[in-house]
C-alpha positions as CSV (number, residue, x, y, z in Angstrom):
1,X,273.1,-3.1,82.4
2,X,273.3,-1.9,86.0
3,X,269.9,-1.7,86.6
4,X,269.4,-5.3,85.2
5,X,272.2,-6.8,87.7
6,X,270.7,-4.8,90.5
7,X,267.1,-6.5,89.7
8,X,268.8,-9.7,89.3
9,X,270.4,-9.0,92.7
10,X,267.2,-8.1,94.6
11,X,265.1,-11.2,92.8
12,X,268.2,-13.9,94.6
13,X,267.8,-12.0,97.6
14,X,264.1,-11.8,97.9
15,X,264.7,-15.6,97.0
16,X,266.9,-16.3,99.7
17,X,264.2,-15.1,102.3
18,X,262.0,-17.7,102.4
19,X,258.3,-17.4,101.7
20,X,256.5,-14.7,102.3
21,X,253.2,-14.8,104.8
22,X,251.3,-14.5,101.4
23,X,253.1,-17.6,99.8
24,X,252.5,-19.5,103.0
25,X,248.6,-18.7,103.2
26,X,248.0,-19.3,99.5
27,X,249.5,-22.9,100.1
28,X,247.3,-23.6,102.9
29,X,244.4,-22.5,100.9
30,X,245.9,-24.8,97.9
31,X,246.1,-27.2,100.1
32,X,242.7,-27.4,101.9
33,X,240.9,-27.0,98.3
34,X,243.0,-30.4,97.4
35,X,241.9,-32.0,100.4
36,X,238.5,-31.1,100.1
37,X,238.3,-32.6,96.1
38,X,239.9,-35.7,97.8
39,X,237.5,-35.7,100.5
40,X,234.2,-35.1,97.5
41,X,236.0,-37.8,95.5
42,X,235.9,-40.4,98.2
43,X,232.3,-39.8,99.4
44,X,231.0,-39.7,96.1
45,X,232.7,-43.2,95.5
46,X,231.0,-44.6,98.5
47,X,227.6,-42.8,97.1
48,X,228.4,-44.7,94.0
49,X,228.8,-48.1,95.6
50,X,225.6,-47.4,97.9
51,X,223.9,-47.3,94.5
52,X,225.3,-49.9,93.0
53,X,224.0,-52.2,96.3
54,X,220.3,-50.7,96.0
55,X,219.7,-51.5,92.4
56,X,221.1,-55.3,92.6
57,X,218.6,-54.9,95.6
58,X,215.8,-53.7,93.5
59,X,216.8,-56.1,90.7
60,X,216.3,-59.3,93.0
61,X,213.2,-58.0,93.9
62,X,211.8,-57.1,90.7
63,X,212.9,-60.8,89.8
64,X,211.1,-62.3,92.8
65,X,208.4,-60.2,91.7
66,X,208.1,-61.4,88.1
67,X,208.6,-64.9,89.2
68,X,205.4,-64.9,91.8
69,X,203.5,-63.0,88.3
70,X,204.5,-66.0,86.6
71,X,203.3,-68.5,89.0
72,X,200.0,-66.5,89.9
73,X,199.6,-66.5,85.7
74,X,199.8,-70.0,85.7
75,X,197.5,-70.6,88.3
76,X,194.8,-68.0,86.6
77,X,195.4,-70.1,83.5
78,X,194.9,-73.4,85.3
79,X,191.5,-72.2,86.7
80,X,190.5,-71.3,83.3
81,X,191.3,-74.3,81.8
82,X,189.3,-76.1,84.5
83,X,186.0,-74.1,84.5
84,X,186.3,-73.9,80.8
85,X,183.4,-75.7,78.7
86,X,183.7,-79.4,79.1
């Protein structure tokens, strides 16, 4: 019973301290890991959105693309028609 109340003793006093150097460093490494996933998070968003502005870039072109296809088709099927047997 003693021993337990002198533990308990020692554990409020080692409480009453403050942090330790070691409790102090492992929240600064805590911390910069968190600010480093934030950091990742946010730059992988803006990777994200970069993305998103190159394929709605390569989409309009691929429609551009299609469209002058179509027309040149059109034109091909025009000639044909023309210089077909009369």
């Amino acid at each position: 019973m003693e021993a337990e109340f002198l533990q308990l003793a020692q554990g409020a006093v080692a409480a009453l301290q403050g942090p330790s150097w070691v409790e102090i460093a492992q929240l600064a490494v805590s911390g910069g890991g968190l600010v480093a996933i934030l950091v990742g998070l946010k730059r992988m968003g803006e990777a994200g959105q970069r993305r998103d502005r190159e394929i709605d870039e390569m989409a309009a072109a691929f429609s551009q693309q299609a469209e002058t296809l179509g027309k040149i088709g059109e034109g091909i099927t025009e000639m044909l028609r023309r210089s077909g047997p009369a």
